[in-house]
N, C-alpha and C positions, 0 to 999 in steps of 0.2 A: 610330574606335570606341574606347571606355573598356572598363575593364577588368571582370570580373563583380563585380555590386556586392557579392555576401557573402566575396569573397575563398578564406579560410581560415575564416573565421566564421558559427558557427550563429545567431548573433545580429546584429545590429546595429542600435544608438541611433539613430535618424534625425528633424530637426526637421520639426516640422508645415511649416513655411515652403518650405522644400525639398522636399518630399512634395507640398504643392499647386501646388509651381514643374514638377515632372516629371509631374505628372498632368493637369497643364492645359495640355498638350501643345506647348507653347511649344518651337519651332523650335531655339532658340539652347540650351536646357534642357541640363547636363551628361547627363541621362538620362533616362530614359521610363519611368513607369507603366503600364504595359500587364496585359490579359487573358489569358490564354491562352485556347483554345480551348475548353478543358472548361468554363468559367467560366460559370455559365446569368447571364441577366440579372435585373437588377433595381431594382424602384421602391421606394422608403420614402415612407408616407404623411405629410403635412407636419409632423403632432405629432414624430414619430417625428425628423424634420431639428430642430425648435425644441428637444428634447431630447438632442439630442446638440451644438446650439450654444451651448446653455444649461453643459452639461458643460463646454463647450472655455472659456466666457468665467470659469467659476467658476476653472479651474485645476486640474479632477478629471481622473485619468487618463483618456485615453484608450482604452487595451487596448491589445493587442499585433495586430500586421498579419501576414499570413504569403502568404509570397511565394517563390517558385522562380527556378532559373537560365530562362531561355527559348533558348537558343543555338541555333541549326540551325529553329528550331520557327515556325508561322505564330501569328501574335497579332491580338490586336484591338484597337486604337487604343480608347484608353480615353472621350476625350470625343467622337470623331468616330464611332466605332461601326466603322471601315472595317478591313480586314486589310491585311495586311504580314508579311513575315516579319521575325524579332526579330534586333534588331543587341545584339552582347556586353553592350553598358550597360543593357542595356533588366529592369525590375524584373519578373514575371511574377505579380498580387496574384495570390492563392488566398484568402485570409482575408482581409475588409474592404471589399469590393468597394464596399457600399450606406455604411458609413461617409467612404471617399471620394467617392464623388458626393455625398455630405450634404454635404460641407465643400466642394466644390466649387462647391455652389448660393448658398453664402454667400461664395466667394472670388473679389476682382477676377479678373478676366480668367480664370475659372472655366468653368462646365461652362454650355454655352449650350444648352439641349432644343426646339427649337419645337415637339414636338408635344405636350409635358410641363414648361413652363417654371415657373419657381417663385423668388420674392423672399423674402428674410427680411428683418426689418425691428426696428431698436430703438430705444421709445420712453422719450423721455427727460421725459414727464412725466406718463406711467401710473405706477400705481403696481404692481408683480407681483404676479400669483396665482398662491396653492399654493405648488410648490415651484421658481417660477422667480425668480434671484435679480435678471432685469429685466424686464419687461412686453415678451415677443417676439409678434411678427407675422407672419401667413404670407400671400402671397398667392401662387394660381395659377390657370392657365387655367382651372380649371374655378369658380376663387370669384375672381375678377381685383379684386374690391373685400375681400377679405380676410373674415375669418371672426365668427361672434360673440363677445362680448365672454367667456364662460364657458369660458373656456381655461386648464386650474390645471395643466397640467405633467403627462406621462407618462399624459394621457388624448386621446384624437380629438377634432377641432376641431368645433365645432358650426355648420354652415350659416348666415351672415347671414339675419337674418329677412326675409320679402317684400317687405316694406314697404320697408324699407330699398333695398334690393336695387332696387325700382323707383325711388327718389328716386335712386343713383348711377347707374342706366341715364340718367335725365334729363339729367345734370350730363354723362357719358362718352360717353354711346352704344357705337358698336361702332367702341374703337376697339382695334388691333392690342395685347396686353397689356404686351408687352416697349415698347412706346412710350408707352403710359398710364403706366407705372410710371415712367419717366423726366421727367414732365409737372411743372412747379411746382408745381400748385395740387393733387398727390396725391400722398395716402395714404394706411393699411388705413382702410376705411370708420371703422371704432370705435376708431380711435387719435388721443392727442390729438398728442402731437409725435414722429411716427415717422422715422426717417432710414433709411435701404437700409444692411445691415451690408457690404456690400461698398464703399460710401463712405467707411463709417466707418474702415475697416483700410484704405484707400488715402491716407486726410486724416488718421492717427493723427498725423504730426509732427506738424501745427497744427491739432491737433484744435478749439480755441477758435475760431480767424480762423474756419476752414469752417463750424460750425455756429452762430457769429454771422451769418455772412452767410446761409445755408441755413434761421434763423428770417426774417432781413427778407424774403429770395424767398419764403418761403412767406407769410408776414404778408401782403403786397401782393397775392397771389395769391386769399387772401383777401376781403382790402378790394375786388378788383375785382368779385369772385363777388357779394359782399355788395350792391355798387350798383347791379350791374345787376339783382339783385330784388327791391332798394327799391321801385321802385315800383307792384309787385302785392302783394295778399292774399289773390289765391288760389292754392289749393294746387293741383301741388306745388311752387308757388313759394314759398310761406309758411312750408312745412316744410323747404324747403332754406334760406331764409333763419335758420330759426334753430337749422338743422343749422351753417351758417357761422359764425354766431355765437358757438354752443358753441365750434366749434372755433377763432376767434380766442380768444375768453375765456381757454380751455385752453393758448394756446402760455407758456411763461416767462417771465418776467424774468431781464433781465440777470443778476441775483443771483442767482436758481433755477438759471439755466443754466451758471454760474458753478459753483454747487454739487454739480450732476450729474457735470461733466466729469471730474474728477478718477478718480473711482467705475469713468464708461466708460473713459480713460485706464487703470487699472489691470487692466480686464478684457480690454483688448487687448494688453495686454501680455504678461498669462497667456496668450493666444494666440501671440503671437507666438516666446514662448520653450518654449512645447510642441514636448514632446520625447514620443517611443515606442518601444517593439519591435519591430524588421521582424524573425520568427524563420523560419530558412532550413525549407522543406518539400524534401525531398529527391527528386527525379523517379523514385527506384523506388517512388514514393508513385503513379505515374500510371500501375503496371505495372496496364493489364487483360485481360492475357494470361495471369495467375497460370491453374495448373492447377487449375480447379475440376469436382468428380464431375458427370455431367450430372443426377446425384440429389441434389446438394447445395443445396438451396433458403436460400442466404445472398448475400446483397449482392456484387457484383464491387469489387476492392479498391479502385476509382476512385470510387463511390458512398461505399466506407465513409472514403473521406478525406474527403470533403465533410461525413460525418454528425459525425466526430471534429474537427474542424477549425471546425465552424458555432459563432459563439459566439449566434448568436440560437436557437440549440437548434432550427431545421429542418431536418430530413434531406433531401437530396438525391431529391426525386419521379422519380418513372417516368421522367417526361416529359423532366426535367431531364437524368437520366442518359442515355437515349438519344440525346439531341442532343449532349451532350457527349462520348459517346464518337464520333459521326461524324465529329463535327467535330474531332476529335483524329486522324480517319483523314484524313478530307476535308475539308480546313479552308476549300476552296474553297463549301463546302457554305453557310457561313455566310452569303457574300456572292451563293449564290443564292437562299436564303429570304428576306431582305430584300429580292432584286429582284422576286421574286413578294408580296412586301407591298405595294409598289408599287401595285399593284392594288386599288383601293378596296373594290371585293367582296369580294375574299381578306380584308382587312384589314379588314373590317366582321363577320368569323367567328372567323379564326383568330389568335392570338399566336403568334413562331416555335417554340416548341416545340412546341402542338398541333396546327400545319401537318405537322410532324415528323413528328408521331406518327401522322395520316393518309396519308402520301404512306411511313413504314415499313409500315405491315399494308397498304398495297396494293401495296407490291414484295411482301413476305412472300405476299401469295395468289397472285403470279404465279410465284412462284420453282415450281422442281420437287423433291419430295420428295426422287428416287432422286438427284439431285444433289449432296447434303448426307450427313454425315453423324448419328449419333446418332437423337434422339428427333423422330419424325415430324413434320413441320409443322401447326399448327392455327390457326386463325384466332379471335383475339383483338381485342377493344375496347377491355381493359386490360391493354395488354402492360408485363411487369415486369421490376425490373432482369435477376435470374439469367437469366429466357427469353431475354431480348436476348441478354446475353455469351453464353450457347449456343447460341445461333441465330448471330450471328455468328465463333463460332470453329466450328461447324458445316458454315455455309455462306459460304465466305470471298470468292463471288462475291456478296454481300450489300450491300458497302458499294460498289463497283461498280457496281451495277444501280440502287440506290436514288437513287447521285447524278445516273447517267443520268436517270433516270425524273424526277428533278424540278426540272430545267433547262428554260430557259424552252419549248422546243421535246419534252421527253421527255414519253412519255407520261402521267406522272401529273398536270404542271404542265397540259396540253393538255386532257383530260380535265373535273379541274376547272373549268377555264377555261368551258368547252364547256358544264358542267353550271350556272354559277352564272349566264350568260349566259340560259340555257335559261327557267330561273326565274324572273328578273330583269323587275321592269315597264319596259313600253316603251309607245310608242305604239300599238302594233300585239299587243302583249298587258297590257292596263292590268289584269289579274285575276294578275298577277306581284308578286315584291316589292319594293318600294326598297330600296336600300342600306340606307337605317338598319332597315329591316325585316327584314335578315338576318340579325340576331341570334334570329331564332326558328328559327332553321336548327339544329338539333340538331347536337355533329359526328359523334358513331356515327352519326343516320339519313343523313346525307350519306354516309357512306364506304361503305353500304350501296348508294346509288345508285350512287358510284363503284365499287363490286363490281360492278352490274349492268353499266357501261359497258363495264368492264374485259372480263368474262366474256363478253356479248351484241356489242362492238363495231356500236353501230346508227349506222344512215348518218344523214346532214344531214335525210333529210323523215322520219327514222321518230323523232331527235329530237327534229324540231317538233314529229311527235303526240305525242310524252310530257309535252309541258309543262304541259297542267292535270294530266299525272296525275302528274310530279315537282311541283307547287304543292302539289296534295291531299293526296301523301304525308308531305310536310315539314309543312304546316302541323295536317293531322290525326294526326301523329305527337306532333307539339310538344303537340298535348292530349292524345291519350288513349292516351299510351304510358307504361307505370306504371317503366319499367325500359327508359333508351335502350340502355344499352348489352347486356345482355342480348339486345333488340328486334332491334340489329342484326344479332347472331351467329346469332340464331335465324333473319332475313330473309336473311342470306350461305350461310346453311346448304340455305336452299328455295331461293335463286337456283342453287345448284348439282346439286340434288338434283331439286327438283320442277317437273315438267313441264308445269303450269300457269303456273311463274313464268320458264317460260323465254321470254318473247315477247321481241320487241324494240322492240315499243313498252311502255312501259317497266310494270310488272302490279302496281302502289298496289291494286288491291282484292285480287290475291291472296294479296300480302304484308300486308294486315292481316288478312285472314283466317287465315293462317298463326298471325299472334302473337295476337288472341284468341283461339285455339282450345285445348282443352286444361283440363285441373283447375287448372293453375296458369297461366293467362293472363298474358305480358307486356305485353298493350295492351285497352282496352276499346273496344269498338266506338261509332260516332259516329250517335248517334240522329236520330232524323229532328224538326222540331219538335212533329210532331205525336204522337211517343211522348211526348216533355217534356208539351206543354201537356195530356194524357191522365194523367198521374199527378196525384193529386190535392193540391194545395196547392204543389206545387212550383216552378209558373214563374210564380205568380199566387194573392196572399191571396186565402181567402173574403172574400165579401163580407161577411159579419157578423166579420170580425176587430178587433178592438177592440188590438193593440199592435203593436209592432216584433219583426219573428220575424227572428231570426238562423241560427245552421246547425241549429237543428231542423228549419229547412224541407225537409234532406236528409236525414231520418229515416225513409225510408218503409221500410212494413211489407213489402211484398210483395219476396219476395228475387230475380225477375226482374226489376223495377225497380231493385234497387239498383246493379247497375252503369250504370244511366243517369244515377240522381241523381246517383252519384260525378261524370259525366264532366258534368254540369250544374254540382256543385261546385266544380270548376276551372275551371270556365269565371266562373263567379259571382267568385270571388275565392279567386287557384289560391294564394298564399304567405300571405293576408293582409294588406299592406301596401295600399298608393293605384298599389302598378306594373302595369300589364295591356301589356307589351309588344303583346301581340297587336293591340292597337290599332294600331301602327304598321304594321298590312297592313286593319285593316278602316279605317284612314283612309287610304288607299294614294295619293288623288289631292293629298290637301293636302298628306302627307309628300316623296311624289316633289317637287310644283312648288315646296314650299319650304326641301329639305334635300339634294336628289341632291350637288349641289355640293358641298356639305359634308362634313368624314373623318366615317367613322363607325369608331369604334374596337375591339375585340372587348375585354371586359374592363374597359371605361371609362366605366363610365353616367353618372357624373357628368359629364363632358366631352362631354355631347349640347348639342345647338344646341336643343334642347324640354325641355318638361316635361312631366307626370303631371299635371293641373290636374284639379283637382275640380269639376263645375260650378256645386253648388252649394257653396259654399266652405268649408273644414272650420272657418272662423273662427266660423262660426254654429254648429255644432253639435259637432265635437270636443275634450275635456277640458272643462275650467272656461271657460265662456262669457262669465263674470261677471253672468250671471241668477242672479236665487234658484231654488231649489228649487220642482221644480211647473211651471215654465214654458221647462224646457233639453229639447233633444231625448232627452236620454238618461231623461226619467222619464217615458217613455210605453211600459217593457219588456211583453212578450204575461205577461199574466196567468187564471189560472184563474178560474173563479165565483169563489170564497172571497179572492179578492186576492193569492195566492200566485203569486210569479215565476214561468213556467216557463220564460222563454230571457231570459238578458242576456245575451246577444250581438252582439242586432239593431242596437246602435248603430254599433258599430262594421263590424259586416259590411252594413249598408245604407252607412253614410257613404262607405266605401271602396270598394265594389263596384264593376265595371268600367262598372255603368250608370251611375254619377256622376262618369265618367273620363272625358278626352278628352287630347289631345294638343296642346298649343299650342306655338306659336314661344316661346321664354323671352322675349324680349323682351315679346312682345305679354303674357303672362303678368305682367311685372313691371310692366305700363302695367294691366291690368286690377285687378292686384292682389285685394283682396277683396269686388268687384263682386259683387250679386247677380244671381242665377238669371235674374230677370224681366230686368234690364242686359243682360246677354251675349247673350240670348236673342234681342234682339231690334239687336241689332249688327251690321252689315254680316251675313259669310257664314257667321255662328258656327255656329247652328244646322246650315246646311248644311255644315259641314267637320267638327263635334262628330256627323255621324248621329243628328242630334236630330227624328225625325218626324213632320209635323204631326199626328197622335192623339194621340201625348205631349207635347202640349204644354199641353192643360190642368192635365193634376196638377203640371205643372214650377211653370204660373204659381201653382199652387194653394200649392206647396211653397216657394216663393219668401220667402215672409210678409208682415211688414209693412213698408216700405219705411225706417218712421222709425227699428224696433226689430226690423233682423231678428235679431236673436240670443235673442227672444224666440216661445216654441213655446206651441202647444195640441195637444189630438187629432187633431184636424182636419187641421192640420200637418203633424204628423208621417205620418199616415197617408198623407196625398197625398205627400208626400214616397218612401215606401216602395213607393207604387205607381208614383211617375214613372221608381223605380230598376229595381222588377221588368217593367218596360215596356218599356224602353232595352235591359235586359241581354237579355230574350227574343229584342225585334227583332234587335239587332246578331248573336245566335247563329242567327236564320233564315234572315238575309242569309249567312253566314257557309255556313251547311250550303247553302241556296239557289245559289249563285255555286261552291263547289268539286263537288258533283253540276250540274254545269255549267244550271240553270236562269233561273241571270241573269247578263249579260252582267257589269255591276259591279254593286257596290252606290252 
């Protein structure tokens, strides 16, 4: 063992070289960067890593790191994730956590992620945007050909466009990313001569020899790509042919190359000779046992180290805090929430902190009042720091029970397990959801079930019968519940209280009854279709409508209908955007056979193996079409006699609507590309996988256009269009209430 690294000193110089030598956990390493226990985790989005490597190559400070002794204490191995307890040399970051994995992602023998992996890349014959002083590149699992070219520095990366996106699908396929990125013939899709900055700081002594040779592999790799689609002219052969092109054209000369080097030579240098602050945090900084009033509503002094100490200016959440202080009790705690991530299900809802913070209020509602001391126990959804430290110095069998309870075999891990199993499609209940479809899993309405299992304990066949009505409740929660978390407190409140909701097979109609009810409702009730298609104009223009009606169409007069409209407006297009998760349960049989296998991540949407696809594709009708005026879908808005607008909205709340939405494989996505309506429609199973039903299929073909110029609109058009959407969105919301009031088996 070595000695503590701050000595006698509140400070200490330490080079970047050394810093990523101890942090990238290299065996032989004088010392170890490590975690402590309180330490919440964390990802930095890729701008955020090219910004801070842009920093390091300039020679701009750093900032200062702030780190503690860890002696006696349990830690977490910094790039492996795993715990240990901490040997005297070992650094304990407090401050810097995300600026080391940044540097990490860019450093040889660095921070390897497979479920988050990410290349940096610099090209040595872009020329920089904004305020970066070299043309950097990111590529990660979720964009594996790298990003668009509009990246100026200290802004988010902008998504490669489709097109693209499908000519590199053709070129790569699916292949593993950390091996694509290793391939000769690549690099970020829109870069001309990119090299891996981890290379580059490996090859600094001869920096020349390496990326002379590094141009001819890639040149050749080229040349080969180039010949073998010489011989076709059509696309997408023609358009990678002179995708190759470009980028042969693009690599340097001798001379260019010659002329860069020197530039990158100096920026690695300034790397290399970075230097920082490691400033010592002192561990009565981790006292959260200070005596605080049980009426003092302020932060516990462990939170407020994190809020004083953050230099990204984030305070220490809820969520954060309480996992950090267990795990400063229980540090075994850590390496059980990760083995219950394990579990795809788990891992397709929760992230370790909000697993935390379900499996703490469901110890909390077992615990016993007279047990504890102080202010009486209550049952929260947003449990906050101060409540915690009181609750825990309160009731000091707290951390105890809680770690019992969600160990693989304790009741809370079991429970779960039991409930998400329950829900879950199978063969034998195909009206359950997929994995990727567990992200409509509310987590207050869950914990709410989890109350019910907890409180009811119901046997093996009285869980079977709950499962359409644990589906019902979850999925009719997820729409027309205005306030989960409220929702829950109020459904924990009748599970214990009211006597209708005590059954054991599990009581989804008594508890929405419970939460509509009342002057101030936390959920609205889920109409039947034939209330919808009864209000007038709302699931279906008149027939004498002459434009594109957007959310005026949920304007209705009569104030008994308005909380139907409401719960038809969310269902219509509940955020605004092109996402309708909900799809991922009303498409349940093509999600399950083509994504169960797959992680689904909680948190992570970009990192799905699908997309949001439009059917009829926003290329034709969203923003600038490059039509004139008079013939783009957006100049056919509902107008009065006299000419007067009355809703521009319609363009966009039809285009995006969940009736123009379906769910595809992304690959299959980037092969379709910007295919029309009439194409996909009548393509192997589309129609049948999109719930595209043969009534609606005439306005689709109708909406289609014309084949040579679809980006070219009339009335006619547009109006069929509008109706192909209010058609689809009706259907899939009848199938929808049809199938959870158990009338159809699937959809």
């Amino acid at each position: 063992m070595t000695d503590s690294y701050f000595g006698n000193n509140a400070v200490v110089t330490e080079k970047l070289v050394n810093w990523m030598q101890w942090a990238s956990g290299r065996a032989d390493a004088k010392r170890h960067v490590v975690l402590p226990m309180i330490q919440r985790g964390s990802v930095w989005a890729p701008h955020k890593l090219l910004d801070l490597w842009d920093t390091l190559l300039r020679g701009m400070p750093l900032g200062a790191m702030m780190a503690s002794e860890t002696v006696g204490d349990s830690i977490r191995v910094l790039v492996e994730g795993s715990t240990r307890q901490a040997d005297a040399g070992d650094i304990g970051l407090i401050d810097g956590q995300q600026r080391t994995l940044s540097m990490l992602a860019g450093w040889p023998q660095g921070l390897i992620n497979p479920l988050r992996p990410v290349a940096i890349w610099v090209d040595l014959t872009d020329t920089a945007q904004g305020e970066y002083q070299f043309r950097l590149w990111a590529t990660t699992k979720a964009q594996p050909f790298g990003y668009a070219r509009a990246s100026m520095g200290g802004q988010p990366l902008s998504k490669l466009e489709r097109h693209k996106l499908r000519l590199a699908n053709e070129v790569w396929g699916k292949v593993d990313v950390q091996a694509l990125w290793k391939q000769a013939d690549f690099m970020p899709w829109e870069a001309k001569f990119a090299v891996p900055l981890t290379e580059l700081i490996d090859n600094k002594a001869t920096l020349h020899a390496f990326l002379v040779e590094r141009r001819l592999r890639y040149k050749a790799a080229l040349e080969a790509a180039l010949e073998a689609k010489a011989s076709s002219t059509l696309d997408p052969e023609h358009e990678l042919s002179k995708h190759f092109g470009r980028k042969l054209a693009a690599l340097p000369s001798d001379v260019a190359l010659a002329e860069r080097i020197p530039g990158i030579e100096a920026a690695l240098n300034m790397v290399a000779e970075c230097e920082f602050p490691v400033i010592r945090v002192r561990r009565e900084c981790f006292n959260d046992k200070a005596v605080i009033s049980p009426n003092d509503n302020i932060d516990p002094p462990l939170a407020i180290l994190f809020k004083r100490v953050g230099t990204g200016g984030e305070p220490l959440s809820n969520a954060d805090y309480v996992y950090s202080v267990i795990k400063h009790y229980a540090p075994d705690v850590h390496n059980t929430v990760n083995g219950l991530l394990e579990d795809g299900k788990i891992r397709a809802i929760y992230t370790p902190t909000t697993l935390v913070m379900s499996a703490a209020r469901l110890t909390i509602l077992s615990l016993k009042a007279e047990d504890g001391e102080g202010r009486k126990l209550t049952d929260s959804a947003k449990l906050d720091k101060a409540t915690f430290a009181r609750l825990v110095r309160n009731h000091p069998e707290f951390i105890a029970k809680f770690h019992a309870d969600i160990k693989p075999d304790g009741v809370f891990a079991t429970r779960l397990k039991q409930v998400l199993n329950s829900i879950s499609y199978s063969t034998d209940f195909p009206i359950g959801l997929p994995k990727h479809a567990l992200c409509l899993v509310q987590i207050p309405l869950l914990e709410t079930i989890l109350a019910w299992h907890t409180l009811r304990t119901p046997s093996a066949d009285e869980l079977a019968q709950s499962r359409l009505p644990l589906v019902r409740f979850v999925l009719q929660g997820n729409l027309c519940v205005l306030d989960y978390a409220k929702a829950s407190e109020v459904a924990n409140k009748a599970l214990k209280e009211n006597p209708d909701a005590a059954s054991k097979i599990f009581p989804d109609h008594a508890l929405m009854n419970v939460l509509s009810a009342g002057e101030k409702p936390s959920a609205c009730p889920l109409p039947s279709p034939s209330t919808l298609s009864a209000i007038d104009g709302l699931t279906e223009s008149p027939t004498d409508t002459t434009g594109l009606r957007g959310w005026t169409r949920f304007a209705v007069k009569e104030d008994a209908n308005k909380p139907h409209a409401e719960i038809y407006k969310r269902w219509w297009n509940r955020k605004g955007g092109h996402v309708h998760p909900m799809l991922l349960w009303l498409q349940r049989d093509y999600i399950f056979d083509k994504f169960e296998e797959q992680p689904a991540l909680a948190g992570m949407d970009e990192e799905t193996p699908f997309d949001f696809d439009h059917i009829l594709p926003s290329a034709q009708w969203a923003y600038w079409t490059g039509a004139g005026g008079g013939d783009r879908f957006i100049d056919f808005p509902l107008k009065d006699k006299n000419g007067s607008i009355l809703d521009k909205s319609g363009h966009w709340n039809i285009g995006n609507s969940i009736g123009n939405i379906h769910v595809l494989e992304s690959s299959a996505n980037r092969q379709l590309g910007d295919t029309s309506a009439h194409v996909k429609l009548t393509t192997g199973k589309f129609a049948i996988n999109a719930q595209i039903l043969t009534p609606n299929m005439e306005a689709w073909q109708t909406a289609s256009g014309d084949e040579d110029k679809p980006r070219r609109w009339d009335k006619e058009r547009a109006l069929a269009f509008q109706r192909a959407v209010e058609q689809r969105t009706f259907a899939l919301y009848s199938k929808f209430y049809e199938v959870l009031n158990g009338k159809l088996a699937a959809i």
